[in-house]
Legacy VTK file of the C-alpha trace (Angstrom):
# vtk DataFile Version 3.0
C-alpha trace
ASCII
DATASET POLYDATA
POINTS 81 float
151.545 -49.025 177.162
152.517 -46.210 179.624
150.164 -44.006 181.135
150.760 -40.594 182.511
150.334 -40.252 186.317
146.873 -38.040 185.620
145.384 -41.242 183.001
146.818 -43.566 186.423
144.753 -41.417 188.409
141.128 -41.049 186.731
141.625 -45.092 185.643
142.018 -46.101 189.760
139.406 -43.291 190.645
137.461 -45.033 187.971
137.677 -48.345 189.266
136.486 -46.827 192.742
133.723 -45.620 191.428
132.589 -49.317 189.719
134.020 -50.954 193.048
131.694 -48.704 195.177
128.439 -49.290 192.854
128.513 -53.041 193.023
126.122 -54.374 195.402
127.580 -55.474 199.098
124.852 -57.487 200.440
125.573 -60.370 202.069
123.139 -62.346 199.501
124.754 -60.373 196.459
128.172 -62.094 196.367
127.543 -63.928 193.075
126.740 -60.341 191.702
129.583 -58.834 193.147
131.955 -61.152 191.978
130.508 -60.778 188.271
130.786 -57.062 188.678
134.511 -57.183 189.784
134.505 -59.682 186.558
133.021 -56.995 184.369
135.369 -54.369 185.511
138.503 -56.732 185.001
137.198 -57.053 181.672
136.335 -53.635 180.837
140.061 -52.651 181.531
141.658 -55.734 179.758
139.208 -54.091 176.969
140.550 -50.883 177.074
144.543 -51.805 177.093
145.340 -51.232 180.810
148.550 -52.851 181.276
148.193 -54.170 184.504
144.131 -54.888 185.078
144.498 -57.776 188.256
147.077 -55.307 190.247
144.945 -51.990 189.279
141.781 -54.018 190.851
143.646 -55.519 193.451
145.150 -52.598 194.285
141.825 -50.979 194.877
140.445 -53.578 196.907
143.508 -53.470 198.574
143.648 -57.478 198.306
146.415 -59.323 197.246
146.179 -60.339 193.303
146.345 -63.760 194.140
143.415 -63.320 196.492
141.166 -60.821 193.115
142.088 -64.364 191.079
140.386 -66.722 193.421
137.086 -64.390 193.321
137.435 -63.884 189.414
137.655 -67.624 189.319
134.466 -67.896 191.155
132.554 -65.581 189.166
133.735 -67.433 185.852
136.444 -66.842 184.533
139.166 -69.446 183.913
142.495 -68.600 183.782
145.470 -69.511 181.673
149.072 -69.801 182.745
149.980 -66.103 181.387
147.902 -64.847 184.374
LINES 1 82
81 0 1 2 3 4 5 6 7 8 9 10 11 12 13 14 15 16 17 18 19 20 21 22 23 24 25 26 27 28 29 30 31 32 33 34 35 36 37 38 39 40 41 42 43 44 45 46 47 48 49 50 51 52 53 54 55 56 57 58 59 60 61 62 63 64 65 66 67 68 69 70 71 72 73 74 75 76 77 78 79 80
């Protein structure tokens, strides 16, 4: 699935959005770490073709780094990740 620069650009602006309403309180990690989990899964939902560099991207984290904290919050990953 290809998007068009302007879908690229209200997804990530999206995503900012989400990222900036999570809490960021130093006892809220669990309930940041779901809410990066809920946005991960919101865009595998919605057919983004590339949901762990879009988030990672926005973070500005390396992926590898976005699969440790999805780990955390739950999820367990498969080789295909």
């Amino acid at each position: 699935m290809n998007q068009s620069p302007d879908h690229q650009i209200v997804t990530r602006r999206y995503v900012e959005r989400r990222i900036a309403e999570l809490p960021a309180g130093p006892g809220e990690t669990d309930a940041r770490l779901r809410g990066l989990l809920d946005i991960f899964d919101e865009m595998t939902a919605k057919g983004h073709p590339e949901p762990l560099t879009l988030l990672a991207s926005v973070l500005g984290i390396p992926v590898d780094m976005l699969v440790t904290h999805l780990r955390a919050a739950g999820r367990s990953w498969g080789e295909s990740r």
